[in-house]
N, C-alpha and C positions, 0 to 999 in steps of 0.2 A: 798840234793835232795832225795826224797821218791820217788820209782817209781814201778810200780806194773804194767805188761802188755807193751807191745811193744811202745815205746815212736817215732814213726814216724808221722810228719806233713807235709807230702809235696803235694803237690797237690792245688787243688782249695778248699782254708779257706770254702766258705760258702758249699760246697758242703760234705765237710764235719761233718759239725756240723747240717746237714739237718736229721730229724726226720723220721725214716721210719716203716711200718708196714709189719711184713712177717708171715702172720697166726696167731695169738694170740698172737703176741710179738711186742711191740712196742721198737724199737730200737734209741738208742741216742749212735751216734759212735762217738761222741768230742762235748763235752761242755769244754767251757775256760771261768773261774768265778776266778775274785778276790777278795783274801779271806784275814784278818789280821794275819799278824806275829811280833807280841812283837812291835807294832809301825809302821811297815811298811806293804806293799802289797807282798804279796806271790802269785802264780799263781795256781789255780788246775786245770788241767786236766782230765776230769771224761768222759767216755764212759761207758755206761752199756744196758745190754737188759732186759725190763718189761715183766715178762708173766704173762699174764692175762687169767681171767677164758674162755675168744672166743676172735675171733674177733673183735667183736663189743667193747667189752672193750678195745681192743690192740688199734684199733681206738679214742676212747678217750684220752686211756694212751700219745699217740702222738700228740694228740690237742696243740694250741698254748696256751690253757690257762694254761693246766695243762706244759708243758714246763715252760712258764714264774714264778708258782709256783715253780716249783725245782728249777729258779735261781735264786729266791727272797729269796728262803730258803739257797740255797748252801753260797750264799753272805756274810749272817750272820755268817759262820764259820770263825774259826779261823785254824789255821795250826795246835797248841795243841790238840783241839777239833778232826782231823781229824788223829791222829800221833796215829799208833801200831794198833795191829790186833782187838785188842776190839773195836777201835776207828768205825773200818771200817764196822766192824758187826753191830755195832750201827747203823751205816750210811745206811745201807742198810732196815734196819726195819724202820725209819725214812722216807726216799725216798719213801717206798714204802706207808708211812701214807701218807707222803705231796702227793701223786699222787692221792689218791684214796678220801683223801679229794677234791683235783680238780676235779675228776672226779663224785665224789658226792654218791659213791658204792665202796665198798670193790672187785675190780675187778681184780687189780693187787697184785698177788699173792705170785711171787719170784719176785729176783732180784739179775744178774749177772753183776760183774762189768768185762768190756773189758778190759776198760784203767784204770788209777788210779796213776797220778803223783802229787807231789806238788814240784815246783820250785819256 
């Protein structure tokens, strides 16, 4: 198990995987995407916050479409793919194309990962 960031799930599942906007940051506190491992299903756990150039982009970044983009994208990983610190920096330049491709504008800027487990 890989785990990066505080691995606690308890509470209410949907409330936590709800998309929220605080000032120019659009925040995803648990996404749960299964990903392949050598044959079988691996699980990732990914939380991270989008900062984006305003508001207004933060709002987008949190849209359902550009949401359903990052899980369409995360899906396609594999556990190799996402294994060691390179992996994860990749990932994060990645994320922040497949966002801003949804979003349709270079809006979102950085990106800080909260969580970051794969089981």
């Amino acid at each position: 198990m890989l785990c990066l960031g505080p691995a606690v799930w308890s509470g209410d599942a949907a409330a936590q995987d709800e998309v929220t906007v605080k000032g120019g940051s659009a925040i995803y506190p648990l996404l749960r995407v299964n990903i392949a491992d050598s044959g079988r299903l691996a699980e990732l756990y990914i939380g991270f916050e989008a900062q984006c150039q305003d508001a207004e982009g933060a709002q987008l970044a949190a849209s359902p479409q550009t949401r359903e983009a990052v899980l369409l994208y995360l899906r396609d990983k594999s556990v190799a793919q996402l294994t060691g610190i390179q992996a994860r920096r990749r990932l994060k330049d990645e994320l922040m194309a497949v966002m801003n491709k949804a979003i349709g504008a270079p809006r979102v800027v950085r990106l800080y990962y909260l969580q970051f487990v794969i089981r």
